[in-house]
C-alpha positions in Angstrom: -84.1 37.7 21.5 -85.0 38.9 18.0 -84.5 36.3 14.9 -83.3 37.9 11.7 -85.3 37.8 9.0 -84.3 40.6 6.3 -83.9 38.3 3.2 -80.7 40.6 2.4 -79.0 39.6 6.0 -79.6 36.3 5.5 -78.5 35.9 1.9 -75.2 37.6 2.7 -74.8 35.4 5.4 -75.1 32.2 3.8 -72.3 33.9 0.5 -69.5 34.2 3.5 -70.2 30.7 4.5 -69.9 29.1 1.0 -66.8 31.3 0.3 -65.4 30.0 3.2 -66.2 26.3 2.8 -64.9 26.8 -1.1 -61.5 28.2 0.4 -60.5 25.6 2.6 -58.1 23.1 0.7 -56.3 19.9 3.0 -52.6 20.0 2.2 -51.6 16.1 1.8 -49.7 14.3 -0.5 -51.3 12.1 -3.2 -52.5 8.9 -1.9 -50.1 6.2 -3.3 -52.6 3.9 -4.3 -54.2 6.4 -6.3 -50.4 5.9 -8.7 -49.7 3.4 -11.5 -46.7 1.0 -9.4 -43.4 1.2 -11.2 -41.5 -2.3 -10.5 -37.8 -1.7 -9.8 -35.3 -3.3 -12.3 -34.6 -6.8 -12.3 -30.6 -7.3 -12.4 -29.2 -8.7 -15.4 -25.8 -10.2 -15.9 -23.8 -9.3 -19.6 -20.6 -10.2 -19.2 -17.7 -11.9 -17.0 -14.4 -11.1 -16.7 -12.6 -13.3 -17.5 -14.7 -14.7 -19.9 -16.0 -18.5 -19.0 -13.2 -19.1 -16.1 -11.0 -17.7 -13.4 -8.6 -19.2 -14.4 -4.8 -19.1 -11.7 -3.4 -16.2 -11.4 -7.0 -14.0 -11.8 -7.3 -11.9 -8.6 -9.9 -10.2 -9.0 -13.5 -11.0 -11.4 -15.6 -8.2 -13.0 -19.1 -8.7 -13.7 -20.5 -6.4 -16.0 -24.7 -5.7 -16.5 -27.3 -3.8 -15.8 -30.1 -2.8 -12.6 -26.8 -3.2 -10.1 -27.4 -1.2 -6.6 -24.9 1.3 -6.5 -24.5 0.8 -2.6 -22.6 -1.8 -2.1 -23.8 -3.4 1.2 -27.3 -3.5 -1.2 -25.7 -6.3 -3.4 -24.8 -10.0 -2.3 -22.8 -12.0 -5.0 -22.6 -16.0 -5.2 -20.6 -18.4 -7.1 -23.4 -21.0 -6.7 -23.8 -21.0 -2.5 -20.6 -19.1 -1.9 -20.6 -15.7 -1.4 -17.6 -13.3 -2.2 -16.4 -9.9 -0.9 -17.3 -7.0 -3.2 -15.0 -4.6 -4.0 -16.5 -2.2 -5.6 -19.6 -1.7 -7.4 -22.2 1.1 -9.8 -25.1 0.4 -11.9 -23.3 -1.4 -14.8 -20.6 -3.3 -13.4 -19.2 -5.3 -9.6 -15.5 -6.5 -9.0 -15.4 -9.4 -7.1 -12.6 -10.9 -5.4 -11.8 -14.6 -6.1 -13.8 -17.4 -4.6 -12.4 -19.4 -1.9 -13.5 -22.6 -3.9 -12.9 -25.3 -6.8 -15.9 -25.5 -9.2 -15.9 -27.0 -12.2 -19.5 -25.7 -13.6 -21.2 -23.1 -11.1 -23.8 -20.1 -11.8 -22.9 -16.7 -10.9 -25.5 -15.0 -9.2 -26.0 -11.6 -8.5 -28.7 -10.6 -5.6 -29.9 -6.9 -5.1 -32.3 -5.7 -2.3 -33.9 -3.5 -4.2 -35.1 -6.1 -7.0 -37.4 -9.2 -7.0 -35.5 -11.1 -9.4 -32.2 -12.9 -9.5 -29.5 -12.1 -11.9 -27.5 -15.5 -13.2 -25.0 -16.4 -15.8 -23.3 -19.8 -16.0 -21.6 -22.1 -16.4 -18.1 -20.8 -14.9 -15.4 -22.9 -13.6 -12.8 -21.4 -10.5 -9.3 -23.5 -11.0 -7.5 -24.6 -8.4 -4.5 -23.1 -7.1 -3.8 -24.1 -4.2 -2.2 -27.9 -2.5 -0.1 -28.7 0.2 3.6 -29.9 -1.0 5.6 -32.6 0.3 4.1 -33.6 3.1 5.6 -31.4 5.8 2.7 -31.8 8.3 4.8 -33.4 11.5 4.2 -31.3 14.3 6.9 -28.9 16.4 9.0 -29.0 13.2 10.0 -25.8 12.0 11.3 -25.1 8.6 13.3 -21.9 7.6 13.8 -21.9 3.8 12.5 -23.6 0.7 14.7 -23.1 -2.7 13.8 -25.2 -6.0 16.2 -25.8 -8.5 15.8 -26.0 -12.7 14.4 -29.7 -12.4 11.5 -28.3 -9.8 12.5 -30.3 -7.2 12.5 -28.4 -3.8 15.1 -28.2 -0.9 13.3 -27.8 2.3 15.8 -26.7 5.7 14.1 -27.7 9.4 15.4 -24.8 11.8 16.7 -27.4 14.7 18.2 -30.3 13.0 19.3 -28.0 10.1 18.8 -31.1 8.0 17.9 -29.9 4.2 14.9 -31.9 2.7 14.5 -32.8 -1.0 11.1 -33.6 -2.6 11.6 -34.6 -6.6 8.4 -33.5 -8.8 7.2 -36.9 -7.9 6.6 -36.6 -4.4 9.7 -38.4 -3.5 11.1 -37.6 -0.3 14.4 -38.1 1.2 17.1 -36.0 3.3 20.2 -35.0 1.6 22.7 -32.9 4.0 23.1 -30.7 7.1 23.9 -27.0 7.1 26.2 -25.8 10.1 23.4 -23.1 10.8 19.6 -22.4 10.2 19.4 -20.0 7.2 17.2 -16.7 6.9 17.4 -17.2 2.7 18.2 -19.7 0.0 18.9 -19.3 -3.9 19.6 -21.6 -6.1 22.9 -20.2 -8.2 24.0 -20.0 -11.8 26.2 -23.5 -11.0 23.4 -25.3 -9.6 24.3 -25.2 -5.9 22.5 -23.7 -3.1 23.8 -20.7 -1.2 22.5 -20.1 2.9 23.3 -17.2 4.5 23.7 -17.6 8.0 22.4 -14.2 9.7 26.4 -13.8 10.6 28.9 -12.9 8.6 29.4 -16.8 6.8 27.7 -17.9 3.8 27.6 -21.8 2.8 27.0 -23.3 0.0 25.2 -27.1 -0.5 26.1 -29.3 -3.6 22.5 -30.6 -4.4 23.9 -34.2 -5.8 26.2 -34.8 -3.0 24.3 -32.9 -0.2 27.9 -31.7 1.2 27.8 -28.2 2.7 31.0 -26.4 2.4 32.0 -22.6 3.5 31.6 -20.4 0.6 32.8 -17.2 1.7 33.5 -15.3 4.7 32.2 -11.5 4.8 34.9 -9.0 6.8 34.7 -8.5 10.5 31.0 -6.9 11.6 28.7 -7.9 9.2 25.9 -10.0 9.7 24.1 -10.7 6.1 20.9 -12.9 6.1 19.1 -12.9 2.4 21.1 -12.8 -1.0 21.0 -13.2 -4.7 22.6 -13.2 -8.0 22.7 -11.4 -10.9 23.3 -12.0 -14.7 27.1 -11.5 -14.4 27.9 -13.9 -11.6 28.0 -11.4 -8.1 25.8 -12.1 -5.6 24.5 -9.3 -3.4 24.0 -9.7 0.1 22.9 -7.7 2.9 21.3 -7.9 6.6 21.5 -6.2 9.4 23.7 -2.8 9.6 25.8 -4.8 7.2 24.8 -2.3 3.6 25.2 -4.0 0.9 27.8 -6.6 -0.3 28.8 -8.0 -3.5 30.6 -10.7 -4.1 32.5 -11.1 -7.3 32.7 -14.5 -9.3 36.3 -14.9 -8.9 38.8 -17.4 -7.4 39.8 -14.9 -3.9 35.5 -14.6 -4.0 36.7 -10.8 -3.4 33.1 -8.8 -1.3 33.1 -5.1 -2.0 30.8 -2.9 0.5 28.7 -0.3 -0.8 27.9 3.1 1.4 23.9 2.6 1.0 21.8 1.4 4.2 24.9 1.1 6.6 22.7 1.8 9.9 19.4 0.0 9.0 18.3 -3.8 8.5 17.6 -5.3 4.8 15.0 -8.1 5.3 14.8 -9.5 1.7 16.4 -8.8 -1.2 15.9 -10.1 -4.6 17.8 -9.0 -8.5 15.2 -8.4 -10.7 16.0 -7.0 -14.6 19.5 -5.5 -14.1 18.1 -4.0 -10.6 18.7 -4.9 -7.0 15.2 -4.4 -5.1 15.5 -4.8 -0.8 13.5 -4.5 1.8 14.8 -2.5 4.6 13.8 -1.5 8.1 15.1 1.8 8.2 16.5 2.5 11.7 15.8 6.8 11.5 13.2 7.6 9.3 12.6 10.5 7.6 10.4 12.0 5.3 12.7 10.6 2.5 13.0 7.3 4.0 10.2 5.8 5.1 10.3 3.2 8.0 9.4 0.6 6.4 10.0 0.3 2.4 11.0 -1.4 -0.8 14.1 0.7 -2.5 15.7 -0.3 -5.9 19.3 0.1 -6.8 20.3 -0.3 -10.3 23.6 -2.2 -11.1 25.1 0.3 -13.7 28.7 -2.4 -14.5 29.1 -5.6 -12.7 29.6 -5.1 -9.1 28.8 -2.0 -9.4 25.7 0.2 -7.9 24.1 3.1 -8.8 21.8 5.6 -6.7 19.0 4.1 -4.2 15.1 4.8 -5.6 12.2 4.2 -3.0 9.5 1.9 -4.7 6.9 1.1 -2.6 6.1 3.1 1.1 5.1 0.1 2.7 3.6 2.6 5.2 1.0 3.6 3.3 -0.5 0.2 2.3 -3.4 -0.4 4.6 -2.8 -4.0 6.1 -5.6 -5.4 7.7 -6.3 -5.1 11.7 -1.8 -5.1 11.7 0.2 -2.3 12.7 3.7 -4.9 13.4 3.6 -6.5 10.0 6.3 -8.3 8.6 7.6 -8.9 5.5 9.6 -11.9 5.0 10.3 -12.5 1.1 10.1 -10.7 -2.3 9.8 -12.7 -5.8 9.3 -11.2 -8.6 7.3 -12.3 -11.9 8.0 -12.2 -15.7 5.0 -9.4 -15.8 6.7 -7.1 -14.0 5.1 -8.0 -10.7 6.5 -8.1 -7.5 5.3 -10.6 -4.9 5.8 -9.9 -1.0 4.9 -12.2 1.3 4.6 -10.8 4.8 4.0 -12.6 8.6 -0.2 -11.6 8.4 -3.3 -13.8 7.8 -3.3 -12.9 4.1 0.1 -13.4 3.3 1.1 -12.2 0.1 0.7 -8.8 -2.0 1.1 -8.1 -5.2 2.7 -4.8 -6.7 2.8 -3.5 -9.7 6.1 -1.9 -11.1 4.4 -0.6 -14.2 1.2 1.7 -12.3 2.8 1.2 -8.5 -0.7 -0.6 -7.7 -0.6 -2.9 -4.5 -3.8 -4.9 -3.3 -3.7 -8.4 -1.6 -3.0 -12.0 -3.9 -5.7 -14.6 -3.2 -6.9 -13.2 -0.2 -9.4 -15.6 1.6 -7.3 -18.3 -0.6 -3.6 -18.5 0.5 -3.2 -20.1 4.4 -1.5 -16.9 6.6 1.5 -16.3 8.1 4.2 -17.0 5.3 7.8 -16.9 6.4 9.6 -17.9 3.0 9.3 -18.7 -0.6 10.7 -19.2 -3.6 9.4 -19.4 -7.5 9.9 -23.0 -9.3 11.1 -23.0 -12.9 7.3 -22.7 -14.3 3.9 -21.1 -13.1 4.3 -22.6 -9.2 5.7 -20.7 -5.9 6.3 -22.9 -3.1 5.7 -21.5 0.8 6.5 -22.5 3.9 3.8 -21.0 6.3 3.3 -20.9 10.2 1.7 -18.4 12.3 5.2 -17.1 14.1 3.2 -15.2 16.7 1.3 -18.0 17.7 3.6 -20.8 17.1 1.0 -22.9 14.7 2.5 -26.0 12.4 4.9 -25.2 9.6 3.8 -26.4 6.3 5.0 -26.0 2.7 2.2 -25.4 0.1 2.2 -24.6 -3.7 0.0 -21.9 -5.3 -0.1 -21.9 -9.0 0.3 -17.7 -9.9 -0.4 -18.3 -13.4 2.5 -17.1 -14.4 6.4 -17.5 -14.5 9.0 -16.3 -12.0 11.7 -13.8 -13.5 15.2 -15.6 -13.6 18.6 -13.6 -13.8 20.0 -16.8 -15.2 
């Protein structure tokens, strides 16, 4: 073999080699370790909403800052040890529900996973609004209706003995009469006396200083009305099941007119609220006009009279919670032009507003499930008689402070 040795060969040999060695370039990324670490944001709490307390009748708490994570499974919010469901949340701000708790001095507390430090503002007090009433905890004793009169004292009916039970503002207890039948509704009327339909075609009427139950009216042949109320003038509206809708006018004879307006479907609550008649109705063949399930308004244009139906509220489109079969069983309505429904579901009341036509849940987490009936007291308090229907639980009767006032037609 011969070796090379021309000083030219070689040279040109060794030029390649280098040019080749000088070419070659690794394609990686920068080592990290070789860049300046950039610590993430610490959160930092600004402001509450509402300011210092929620105080009754706040649903919902916005806390307003900086560093937030914009997901919001990333964020975990405490009043002291208690956490709370987010609703919703960015950068700058979360909106929290209400805590399931009484504090009277706690620290708000704000945890991303992103960050190593703790956002916290305090101290913020959660009111109560929320006691058992009356002490209606005897078991297998069912209770319809509750009604409270000008003086806040509430009448309480027990579906099997039909017995009605006062409680004064005091706590005093005692039983003052017997209705001939277990009531769907109760209002209190302009005279002071309470008025049960009977889910037939009777309504009675209980003197609340005697506790003597007399029969008010009689409604004509084929009309079952459960729920009923007045308005400003004196007629009280009733309605129930393919019954439509009855008033019946303040006079001697207690004359009923019938109106043409839901003759074929069933009205489960019904409630006069400014100049307005606002039911609930089961609608037995819906439409694309008339949903299965809504909240319809029908103004009173001269006493006793009606004008045209409106739908409100789709009830249909709400998205209940895990319940396809809910029920509602009440509407109240508020002096903030709020209505209140409570339906037959864990989380038992929703709030709408007339003004935007928002709905969400009221003190969800908070309020015990399963409402059947209720009724607003003369100041900031509803009073509800709850019980898991479904599952047969206890019935009780609680009072939730809404922080607010009920809407009165009289």
């Amino acid at each position: 073999m011969k070796t090379l040795h021309n000083p030219l060969v070689i040279s040109l040999l060794l030029a390649a080699l280098f040019m080749m060695i000088s070419g070659c370039e690794y394609d990686v990324a920068e080592p990290q370790w070789d860049k300046d670490f950039t610590p993430p944001g610490s959160p930092v709490i600004t402001e509450i909403i509402p300011a210092n307390a929620a105080v009754p009748g706040v649903n919902k708490i916005t806390i307003r800052g900086e560093n937030f994570d914009p997901v919001k499974e990333n964020n975990n919010v405490y009043f002291d040890n208690v956490t709370v469901d987010i609703l919703s949340c960015t950068q700058n701000e979360l909106v929290v529900l209400r805590p399931n708790v009484v504090l009277e001095a706690c620290t708000i507390k704000v945890v991303s996973n992103h960050a190593f430090l703790v956002a916290k503002k305090g101290p913020y007090r959660v009111d109560q609004v929320l006691e058992q009433y009356g002490n209606f905890v005897e078991p297998a004793i069912s209770l319809s209706v509750v009604a409270v009169d000008a003086d806040e004292n509430i009448f309480v009916i027990e579906t099997s003995s039909r017995q009605i039970v006062k409680v004064t503002p005091g706590g005093k207890k005692s039983l003052l009469g017997q209705t001939s039948r277990s009531p769907y509704d109760a209002v209190v009327g302009p005279d002071g006396r309470l008025y049960l339909p009977e889910n037939n075609r009777a309504i009675d009427v209980a003197d609340l200083q005697t506790g003597e139950v007399i029969r008010w009216t009689r409604l004509p042949s084929g009309k079952v009305v459960k729920v009923g109320d007045f308005d400003s003038n004196g007629y009280y509206y009733t309605a129930g099941r393919r019954s439509g809708l009855v008033a019946v006018a303040p006079d001697e004879a207690l004359t009923a007119s019938t109106f043409d307006i839901f003759l074929e479907d069933d009205i489960t609550a019904l409630r006069v609220y400014e100049n307005s008649i606002y039911v609930v109705v089961n609608v037995a063949s819906p439409d694309a006009q008339n949903p299965a399930n809504g909240i319809w308004r029908i103004p009173i244009t001269a006493p006793g009279q009606l004008g045209e139906k409106q739908l409100v509220y789709d009830l249909d489109q709400f998205s209940f919670n895990d319940s396809s079969d809910v029920v509602v069983t009440g509407i109240n309505f508020s002096n903030d032009e709020k209505m209140y429904i409570s339906i037959d579901d864990e989380n038992p009341m929703l709030v709408f507003d007339l003004a935007s036509s928002e709905s969400e849940y009221f003190y969800k987490g908070i309020l015990p499930g399963f409402c059947r009936n209720f009724n607003w007291g003369s100041g900031n308090y509803i009073y509800m008689i709850t019980t898991n229907m479904k599952d047969g639980a206890d019935y009780t009767v609680y009072r939730v402070d809404m922080g607010t006032g009920g809407s009165k037609n009289y």
